[in-house]
VMD Tcl script that builds the backbone (N, CA, C; Angstrom):
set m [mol new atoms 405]
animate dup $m
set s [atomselect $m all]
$s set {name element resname resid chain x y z} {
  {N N UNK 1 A 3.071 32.203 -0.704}
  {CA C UNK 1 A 4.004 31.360 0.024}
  {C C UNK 1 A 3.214 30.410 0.912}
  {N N UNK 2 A 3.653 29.148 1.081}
  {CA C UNK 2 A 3.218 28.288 1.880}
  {C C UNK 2 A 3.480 28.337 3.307}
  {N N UNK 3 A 2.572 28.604 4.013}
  {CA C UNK 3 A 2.411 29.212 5.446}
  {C C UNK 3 A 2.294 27.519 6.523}
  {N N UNK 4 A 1.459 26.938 5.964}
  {CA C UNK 4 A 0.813 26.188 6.851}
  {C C UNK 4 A 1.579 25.047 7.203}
  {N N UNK 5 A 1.115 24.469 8.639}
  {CA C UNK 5 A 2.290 23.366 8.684}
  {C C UNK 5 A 1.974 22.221 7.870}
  {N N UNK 6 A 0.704 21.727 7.360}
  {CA C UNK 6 A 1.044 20.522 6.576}
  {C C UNK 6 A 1.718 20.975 5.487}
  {N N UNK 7 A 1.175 22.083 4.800}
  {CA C UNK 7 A 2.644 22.746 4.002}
  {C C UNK 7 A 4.000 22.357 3.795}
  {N N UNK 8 A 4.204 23.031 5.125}
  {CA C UNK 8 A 5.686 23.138 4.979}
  {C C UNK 8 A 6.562 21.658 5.744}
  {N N UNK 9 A 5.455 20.999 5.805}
  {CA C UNK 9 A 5.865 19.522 6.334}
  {C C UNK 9 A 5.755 18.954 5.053}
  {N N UNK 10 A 4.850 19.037 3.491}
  {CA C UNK 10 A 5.096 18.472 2.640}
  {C C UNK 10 A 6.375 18.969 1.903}
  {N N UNK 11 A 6.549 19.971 2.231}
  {CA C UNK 11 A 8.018 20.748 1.328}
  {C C UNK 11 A 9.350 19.966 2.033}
  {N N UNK 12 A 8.935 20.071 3.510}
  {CA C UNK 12 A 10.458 19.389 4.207}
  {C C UNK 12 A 10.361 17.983 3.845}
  {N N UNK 13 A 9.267 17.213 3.257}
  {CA C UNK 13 A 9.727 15.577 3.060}
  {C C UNK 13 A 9.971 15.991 1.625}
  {N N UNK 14 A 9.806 16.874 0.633}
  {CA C UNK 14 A 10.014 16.721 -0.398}
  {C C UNK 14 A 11.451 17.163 -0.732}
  {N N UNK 15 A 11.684 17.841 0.622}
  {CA C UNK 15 A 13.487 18.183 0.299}
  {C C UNK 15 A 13.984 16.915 0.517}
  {N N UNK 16 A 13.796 16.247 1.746}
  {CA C UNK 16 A 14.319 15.399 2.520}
  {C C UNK 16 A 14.386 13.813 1.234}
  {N N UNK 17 A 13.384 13.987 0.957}
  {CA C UNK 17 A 13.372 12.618 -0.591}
  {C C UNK 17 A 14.337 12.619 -1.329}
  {N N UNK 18 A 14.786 14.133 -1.712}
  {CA C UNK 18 A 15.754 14.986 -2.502}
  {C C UNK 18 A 17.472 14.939 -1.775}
  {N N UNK 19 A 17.536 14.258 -0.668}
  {CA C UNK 19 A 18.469 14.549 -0.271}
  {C C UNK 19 A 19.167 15.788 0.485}
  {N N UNK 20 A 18.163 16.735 0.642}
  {CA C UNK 20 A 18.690 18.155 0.554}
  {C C UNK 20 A 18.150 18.573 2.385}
  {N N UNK 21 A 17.526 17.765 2.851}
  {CA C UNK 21 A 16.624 18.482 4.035}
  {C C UNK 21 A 17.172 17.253 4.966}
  {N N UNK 22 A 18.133 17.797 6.300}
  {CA C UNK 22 A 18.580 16.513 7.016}
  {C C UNK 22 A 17.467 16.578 8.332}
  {N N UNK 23 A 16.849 17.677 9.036}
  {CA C UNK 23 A 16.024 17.663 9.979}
  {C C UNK 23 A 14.767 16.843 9.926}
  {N N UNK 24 A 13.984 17.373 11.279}
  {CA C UNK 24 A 12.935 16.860 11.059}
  {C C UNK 24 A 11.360 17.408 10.391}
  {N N UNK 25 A 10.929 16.486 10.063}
  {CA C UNK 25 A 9.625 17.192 9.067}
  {C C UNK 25 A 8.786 17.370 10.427}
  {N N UNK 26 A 8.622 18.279 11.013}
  {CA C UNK 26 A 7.893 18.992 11.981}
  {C C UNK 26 A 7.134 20.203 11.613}
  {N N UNK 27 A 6.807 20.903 10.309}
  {CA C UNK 27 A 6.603 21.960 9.618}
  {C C UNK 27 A 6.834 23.311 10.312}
  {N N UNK 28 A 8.200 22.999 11.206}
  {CA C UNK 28 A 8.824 24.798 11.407}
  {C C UNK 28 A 9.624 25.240 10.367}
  {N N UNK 29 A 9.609 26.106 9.679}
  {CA C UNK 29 A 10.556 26.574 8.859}
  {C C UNK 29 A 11.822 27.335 9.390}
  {N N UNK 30 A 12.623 26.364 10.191}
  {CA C UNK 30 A 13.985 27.340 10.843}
  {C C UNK 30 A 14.859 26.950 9.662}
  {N N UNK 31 A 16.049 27.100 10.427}
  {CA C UNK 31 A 17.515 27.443 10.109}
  {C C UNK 31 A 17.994 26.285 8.975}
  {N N UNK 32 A 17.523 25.111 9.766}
  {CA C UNK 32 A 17.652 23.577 8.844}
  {C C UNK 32 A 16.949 23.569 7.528}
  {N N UNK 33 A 15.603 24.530 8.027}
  {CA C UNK 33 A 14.754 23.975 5.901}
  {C C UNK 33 A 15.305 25.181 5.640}
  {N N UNK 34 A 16.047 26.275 6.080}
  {CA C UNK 34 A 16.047 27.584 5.039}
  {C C UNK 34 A 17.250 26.769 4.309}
  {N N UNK 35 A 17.907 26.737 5.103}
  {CA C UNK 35 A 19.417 25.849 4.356}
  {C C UNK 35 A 19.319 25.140 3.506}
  {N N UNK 36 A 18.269 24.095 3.834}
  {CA C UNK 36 A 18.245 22.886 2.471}
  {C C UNK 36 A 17.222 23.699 1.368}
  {N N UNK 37 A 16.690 24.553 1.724}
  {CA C UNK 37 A 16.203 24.931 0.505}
  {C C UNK 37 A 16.723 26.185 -0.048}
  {N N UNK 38 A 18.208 26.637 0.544}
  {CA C UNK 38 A 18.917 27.553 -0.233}
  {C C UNK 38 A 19.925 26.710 -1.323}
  {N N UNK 39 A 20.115 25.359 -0.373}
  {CA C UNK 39 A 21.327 24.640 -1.356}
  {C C UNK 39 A 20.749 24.007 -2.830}
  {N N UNK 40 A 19.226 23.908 -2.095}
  {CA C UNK 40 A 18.403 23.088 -3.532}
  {C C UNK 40 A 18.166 24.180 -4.831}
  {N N UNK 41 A 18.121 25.257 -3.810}
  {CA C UNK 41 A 17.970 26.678 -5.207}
  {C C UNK 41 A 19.569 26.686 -6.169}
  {N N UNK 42 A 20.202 26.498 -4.929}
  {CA C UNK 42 A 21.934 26.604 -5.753}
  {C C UNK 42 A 22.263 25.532 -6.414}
  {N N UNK 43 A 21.429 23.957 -6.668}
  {CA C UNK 43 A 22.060 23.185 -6.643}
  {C C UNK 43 A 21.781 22.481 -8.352}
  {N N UNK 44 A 21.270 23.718 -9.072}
  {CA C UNK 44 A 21.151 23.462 -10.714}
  {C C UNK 44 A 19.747 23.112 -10.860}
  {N N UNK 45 A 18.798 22.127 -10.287}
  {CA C UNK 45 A 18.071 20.768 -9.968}
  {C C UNK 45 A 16.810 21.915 -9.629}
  {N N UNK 46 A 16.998 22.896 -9.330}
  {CA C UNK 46 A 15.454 23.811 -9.249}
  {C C UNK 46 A 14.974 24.426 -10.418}
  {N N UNK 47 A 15.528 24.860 -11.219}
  {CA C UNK 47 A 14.446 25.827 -12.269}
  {C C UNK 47 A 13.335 24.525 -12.659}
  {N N UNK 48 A 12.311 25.100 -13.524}
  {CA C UNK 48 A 11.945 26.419 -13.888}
  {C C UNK 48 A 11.543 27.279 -12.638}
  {N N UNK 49 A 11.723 26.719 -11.366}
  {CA C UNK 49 A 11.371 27.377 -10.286}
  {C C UNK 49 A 12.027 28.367 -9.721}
  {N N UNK 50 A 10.986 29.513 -9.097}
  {CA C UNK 50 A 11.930 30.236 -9.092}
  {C C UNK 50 A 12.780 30.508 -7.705}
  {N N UNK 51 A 14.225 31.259 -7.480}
  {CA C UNK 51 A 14.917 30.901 -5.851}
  {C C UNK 51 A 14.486 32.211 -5.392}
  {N N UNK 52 A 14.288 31.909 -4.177}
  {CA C UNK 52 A 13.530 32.790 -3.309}
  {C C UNK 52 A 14.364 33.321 -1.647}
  {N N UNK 53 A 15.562 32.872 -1.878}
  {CA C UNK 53 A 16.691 32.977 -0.719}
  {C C UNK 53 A 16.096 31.837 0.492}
  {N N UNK 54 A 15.366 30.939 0.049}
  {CA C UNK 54 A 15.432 29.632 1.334}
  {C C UNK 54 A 14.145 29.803 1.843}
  {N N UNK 55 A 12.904 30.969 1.259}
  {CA C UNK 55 A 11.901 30.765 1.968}
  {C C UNK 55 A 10.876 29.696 1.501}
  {N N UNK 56 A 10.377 29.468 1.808}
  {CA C UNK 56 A 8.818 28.376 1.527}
  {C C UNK 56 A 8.365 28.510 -0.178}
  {N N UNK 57 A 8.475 27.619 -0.870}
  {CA C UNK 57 A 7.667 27.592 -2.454}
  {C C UNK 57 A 6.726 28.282 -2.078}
  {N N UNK 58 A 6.210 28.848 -3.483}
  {CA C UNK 58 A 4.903 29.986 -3.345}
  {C C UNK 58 A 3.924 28.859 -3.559}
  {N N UNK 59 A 2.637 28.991 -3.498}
  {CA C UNK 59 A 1.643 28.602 -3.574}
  {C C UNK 59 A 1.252 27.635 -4.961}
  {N N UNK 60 A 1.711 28.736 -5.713}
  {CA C UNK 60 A 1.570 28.240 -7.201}
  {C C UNK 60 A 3.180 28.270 -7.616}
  {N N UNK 61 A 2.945 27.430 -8.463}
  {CA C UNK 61 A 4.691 27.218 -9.482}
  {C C UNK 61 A 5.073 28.511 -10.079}
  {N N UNK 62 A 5.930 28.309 -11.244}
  {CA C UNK 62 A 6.550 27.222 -11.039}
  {C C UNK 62 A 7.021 26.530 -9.889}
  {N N UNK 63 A 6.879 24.775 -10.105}
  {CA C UNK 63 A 7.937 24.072 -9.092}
  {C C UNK 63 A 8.657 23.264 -9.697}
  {N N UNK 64 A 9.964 23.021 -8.900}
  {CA C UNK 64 A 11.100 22.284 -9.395}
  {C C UNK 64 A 10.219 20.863 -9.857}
  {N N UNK 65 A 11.649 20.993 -10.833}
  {CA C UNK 65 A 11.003 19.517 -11.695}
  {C C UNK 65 A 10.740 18.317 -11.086}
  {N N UNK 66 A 9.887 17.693 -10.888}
  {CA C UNK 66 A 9.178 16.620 -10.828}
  {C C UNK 66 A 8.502 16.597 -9.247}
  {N N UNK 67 A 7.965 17.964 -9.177}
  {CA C UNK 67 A 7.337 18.266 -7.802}
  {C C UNK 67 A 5.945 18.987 -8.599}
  {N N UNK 68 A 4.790 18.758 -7.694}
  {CA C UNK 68 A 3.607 18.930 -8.113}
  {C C UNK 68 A 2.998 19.365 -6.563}
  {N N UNK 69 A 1.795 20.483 -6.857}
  {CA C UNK 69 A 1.036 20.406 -5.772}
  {C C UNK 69 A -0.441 19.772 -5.949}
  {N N UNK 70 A -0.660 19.063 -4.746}
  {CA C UNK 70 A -2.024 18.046 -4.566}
  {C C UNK 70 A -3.335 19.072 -4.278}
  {N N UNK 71 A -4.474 18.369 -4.347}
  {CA C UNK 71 A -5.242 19.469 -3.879}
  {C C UNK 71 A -5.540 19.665 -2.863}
  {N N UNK 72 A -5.041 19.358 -2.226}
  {CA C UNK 72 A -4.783 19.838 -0.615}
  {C C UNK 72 A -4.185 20.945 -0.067}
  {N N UNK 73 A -3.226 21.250 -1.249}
  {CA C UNK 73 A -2.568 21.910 -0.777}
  {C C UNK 73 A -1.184 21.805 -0.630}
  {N N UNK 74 A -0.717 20.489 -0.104}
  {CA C UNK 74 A 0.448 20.135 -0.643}
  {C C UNK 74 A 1.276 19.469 -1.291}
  {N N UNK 75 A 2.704 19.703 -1.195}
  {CA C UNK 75 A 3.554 19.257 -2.612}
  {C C UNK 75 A 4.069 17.407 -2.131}
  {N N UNK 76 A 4.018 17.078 -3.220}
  {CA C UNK 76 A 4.689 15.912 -3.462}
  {C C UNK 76 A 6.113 15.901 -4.755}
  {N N UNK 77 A 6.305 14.996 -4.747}
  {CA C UNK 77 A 7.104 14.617 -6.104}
  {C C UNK 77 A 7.432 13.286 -5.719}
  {N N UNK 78 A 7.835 13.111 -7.339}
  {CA C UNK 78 A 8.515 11.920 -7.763}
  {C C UNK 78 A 9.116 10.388 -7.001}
  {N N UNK 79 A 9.972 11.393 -5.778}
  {CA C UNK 79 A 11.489 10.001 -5.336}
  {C C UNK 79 A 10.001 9.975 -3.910}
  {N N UNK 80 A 9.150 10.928 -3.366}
  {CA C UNK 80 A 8.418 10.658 -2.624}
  {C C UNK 80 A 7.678 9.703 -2.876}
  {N N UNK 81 A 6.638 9.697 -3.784}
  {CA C UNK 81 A 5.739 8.723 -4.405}
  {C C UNK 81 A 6.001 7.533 -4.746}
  {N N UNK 82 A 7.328 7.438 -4.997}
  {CA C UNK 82 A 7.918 6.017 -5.122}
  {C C UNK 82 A 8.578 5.318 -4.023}
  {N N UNK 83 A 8.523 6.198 -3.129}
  {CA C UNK 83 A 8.981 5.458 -1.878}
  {C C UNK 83 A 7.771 5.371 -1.250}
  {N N UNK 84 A 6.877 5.996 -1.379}
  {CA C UNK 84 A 5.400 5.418 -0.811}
  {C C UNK 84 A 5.099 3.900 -1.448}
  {N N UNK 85 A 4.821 4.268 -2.697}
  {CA C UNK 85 A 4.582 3.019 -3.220}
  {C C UNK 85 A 5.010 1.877 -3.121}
  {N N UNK 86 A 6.451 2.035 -3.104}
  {CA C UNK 86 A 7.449 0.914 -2.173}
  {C C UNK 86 A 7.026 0.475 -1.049}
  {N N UNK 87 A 6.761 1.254 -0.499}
  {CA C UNK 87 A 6.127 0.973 1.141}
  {C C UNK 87 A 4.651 -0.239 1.284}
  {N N UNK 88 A 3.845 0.512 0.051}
  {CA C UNK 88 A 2.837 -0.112 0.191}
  {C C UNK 88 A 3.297 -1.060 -0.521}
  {N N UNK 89 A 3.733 -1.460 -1.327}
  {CA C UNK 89 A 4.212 -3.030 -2.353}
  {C C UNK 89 A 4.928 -4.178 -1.604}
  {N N UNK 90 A 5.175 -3.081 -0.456}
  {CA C UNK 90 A 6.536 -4.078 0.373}
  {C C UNK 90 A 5.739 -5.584 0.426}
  {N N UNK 91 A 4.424 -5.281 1.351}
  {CA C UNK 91 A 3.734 -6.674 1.905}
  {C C UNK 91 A 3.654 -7.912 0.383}
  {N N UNK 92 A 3.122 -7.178 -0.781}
  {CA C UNK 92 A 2.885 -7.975 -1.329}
  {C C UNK 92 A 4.098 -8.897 -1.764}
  {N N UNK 93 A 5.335 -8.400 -1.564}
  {CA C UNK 93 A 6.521 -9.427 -2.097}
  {C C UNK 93 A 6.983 -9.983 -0.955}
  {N N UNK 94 A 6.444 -9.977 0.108}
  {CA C UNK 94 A 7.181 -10.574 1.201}
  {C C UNK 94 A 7.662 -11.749 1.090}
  {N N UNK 95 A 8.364 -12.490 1.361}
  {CA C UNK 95 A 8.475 -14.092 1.579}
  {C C UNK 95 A 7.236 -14.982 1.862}
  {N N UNK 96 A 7.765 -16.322 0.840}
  {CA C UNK 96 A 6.313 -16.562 1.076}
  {C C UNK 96 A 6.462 -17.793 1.787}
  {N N UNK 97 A 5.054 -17.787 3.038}
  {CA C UNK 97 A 5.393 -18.619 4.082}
  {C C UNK 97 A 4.466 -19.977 3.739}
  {N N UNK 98 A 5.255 -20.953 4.030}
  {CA C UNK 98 A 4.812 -22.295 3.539}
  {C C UNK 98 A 3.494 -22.664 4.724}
  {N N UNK 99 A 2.698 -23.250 4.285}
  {CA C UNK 99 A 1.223 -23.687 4.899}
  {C C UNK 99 A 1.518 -24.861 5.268}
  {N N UNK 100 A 1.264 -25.088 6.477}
  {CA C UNK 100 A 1.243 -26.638 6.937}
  {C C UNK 100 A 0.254 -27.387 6.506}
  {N N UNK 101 A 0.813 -28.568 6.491}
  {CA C UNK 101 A 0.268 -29.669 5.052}
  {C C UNK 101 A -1.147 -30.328 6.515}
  {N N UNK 102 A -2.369 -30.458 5.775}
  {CA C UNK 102 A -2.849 -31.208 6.739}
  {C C UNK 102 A -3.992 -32.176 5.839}
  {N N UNK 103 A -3.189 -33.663 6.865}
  {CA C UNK 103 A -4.291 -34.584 6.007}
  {C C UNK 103 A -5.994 -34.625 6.118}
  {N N UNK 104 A -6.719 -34.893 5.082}
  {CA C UNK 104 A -7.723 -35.085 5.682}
  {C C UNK 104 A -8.205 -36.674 6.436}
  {N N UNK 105 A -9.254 -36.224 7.173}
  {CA C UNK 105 A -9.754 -37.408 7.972}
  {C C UNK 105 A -10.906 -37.599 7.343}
  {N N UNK 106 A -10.652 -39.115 6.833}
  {CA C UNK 106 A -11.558 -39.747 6.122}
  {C C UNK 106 A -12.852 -40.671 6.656}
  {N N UNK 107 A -11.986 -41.364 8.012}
  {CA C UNK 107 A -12.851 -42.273 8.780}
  {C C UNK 107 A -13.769 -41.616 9.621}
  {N N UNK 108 A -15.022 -41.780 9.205}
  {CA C UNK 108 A -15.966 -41.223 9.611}
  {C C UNK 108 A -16.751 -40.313 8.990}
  {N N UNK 109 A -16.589 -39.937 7.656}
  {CA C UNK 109 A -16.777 -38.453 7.225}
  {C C UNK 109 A -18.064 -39.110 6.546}
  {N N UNK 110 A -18.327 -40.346 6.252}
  {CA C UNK 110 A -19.564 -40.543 5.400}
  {C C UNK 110 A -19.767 -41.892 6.189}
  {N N UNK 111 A -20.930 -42.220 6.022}
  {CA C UNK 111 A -21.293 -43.707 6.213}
  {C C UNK 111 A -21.231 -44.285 4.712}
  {N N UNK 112 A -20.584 -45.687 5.044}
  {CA C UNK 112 A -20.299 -46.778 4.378}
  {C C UNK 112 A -21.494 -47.737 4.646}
  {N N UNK 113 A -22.293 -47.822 3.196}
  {CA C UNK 113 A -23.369 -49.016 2.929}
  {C C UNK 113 A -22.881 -50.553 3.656}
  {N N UNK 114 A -23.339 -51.459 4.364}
  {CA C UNK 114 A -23.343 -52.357 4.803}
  {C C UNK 114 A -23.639 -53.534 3.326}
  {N N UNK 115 A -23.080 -54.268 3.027}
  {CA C UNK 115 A -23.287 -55.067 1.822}
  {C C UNK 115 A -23.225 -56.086 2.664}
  {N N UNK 116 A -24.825 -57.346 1.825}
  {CA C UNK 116 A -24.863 -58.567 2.590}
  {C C UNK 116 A -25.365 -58.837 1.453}
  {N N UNK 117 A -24.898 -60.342 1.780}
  {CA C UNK 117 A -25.296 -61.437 0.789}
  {C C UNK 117 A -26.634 -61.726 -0.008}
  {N N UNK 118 A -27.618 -61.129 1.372}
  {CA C UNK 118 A -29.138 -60.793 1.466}
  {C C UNK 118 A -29.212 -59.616 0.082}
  {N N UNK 119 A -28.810 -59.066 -0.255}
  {CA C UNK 119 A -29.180 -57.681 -0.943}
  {C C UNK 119 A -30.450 -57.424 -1.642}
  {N N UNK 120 A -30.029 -58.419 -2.954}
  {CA C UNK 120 A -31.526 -58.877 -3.609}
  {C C UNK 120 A -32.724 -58.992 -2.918}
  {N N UNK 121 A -32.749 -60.031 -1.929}
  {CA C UNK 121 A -33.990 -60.039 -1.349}
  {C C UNK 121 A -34.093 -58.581 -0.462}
  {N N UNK 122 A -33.415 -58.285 -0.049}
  {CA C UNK 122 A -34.023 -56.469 0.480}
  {C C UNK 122 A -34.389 -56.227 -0.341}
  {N N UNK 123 A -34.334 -56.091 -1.347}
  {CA C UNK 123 A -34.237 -55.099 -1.968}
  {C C UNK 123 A -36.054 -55.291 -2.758}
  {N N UNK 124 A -36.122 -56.285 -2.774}
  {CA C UNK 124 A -38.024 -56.803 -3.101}
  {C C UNK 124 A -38.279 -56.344 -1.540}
  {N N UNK 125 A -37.855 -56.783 -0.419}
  {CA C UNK 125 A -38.947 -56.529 0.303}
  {C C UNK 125 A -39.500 -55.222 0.768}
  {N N UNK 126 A -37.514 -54.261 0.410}
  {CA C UNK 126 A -38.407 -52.660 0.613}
  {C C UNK 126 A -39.192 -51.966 -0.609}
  {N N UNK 127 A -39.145 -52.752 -1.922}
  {CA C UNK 127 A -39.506 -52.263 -3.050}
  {C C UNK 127 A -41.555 -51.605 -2.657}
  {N N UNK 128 A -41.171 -50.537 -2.962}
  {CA C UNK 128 A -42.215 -49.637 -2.695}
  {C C UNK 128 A -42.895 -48.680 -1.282}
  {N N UNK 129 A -41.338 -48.965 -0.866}
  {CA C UNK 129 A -41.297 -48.375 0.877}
  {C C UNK 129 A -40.728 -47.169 0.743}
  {N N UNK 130 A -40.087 -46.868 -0.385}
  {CA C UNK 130 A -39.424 -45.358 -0.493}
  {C C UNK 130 A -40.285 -43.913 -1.087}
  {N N UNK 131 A -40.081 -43.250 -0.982}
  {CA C UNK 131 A -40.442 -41.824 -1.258}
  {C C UNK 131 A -39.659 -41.605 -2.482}
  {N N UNK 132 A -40.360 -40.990 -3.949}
  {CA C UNK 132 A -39.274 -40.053 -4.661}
  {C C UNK 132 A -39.487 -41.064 -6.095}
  {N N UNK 133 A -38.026 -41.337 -6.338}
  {CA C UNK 133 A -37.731 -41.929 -8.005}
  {C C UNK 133 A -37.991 -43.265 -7.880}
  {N N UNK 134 A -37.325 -43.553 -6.812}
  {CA C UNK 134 A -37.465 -45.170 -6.597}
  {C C UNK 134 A -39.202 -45.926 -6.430}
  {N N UNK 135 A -39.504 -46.800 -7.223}
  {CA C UNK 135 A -40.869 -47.646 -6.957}
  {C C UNK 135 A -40.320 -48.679 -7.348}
}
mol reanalyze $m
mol bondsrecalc $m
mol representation Tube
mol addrep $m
């Protein structure tokens, strides 16, 4: 039997996923989880597991269908895991927020060659003043 409180805190969210567990997942096993887990034994929806009058799943299974234990130790299932996953998926579908448009600024970003009438003749008189491809 599952003793421990992360235990029996994974059993009370796994009732509670189920509909069956209205308290809080605090891992005490009172009056509230014996109940939801006497109604879940009565309620068709448990075999191959077996009913145990409302106490704590044993350690090992059988467990009700579509409940598994982690290696931790404790149980998950199904409507849990998908509401996790939901959780985590939420962000990615959020609404998507429009980016403010921003122009760029052009004036200034480069220098602009000075063109003169002169060109040609610069252009002999720096001929062989440069470094590189140009001679």
């Amino acid at each position: 039997m599952q003793t421990g409180s992360e235990q029996l805190k994974s059993q009370q969210s796994v009732m509670q996923s189920r509909n069956m567990y209205q308290g809080k997942i605090d891992g005490i096993w009172g009056p509230k989880s014996i109940a939801a887990k006497v109604k879940w034994e009565r309620s068709g929806k448990f075999a191959p597991a077996i009913p145990n009058n409302g106490f704590p799943l044993p350690d090992r299974g059988p467990f009700p269908p579509g409940v598994r234990r982690l290696k931790d130790g404790t149980l998950t299932c199904t409507e849990l895991e998908t509401r996790v996953a939901t959780k985590i998926e939420a962000p990615l579908v959020a609404t998507p927020v429009e980016a403010p448009v921003v122009e760029p600024k052009l004036e200034g970003a480069f220098p602009v060659p000075q063109v003169t009438g002169n060109q040609p003749q610069q252009d002999r008189q720096n001929k062989g003043k440069f470094d590189g491809n140009r001679k």
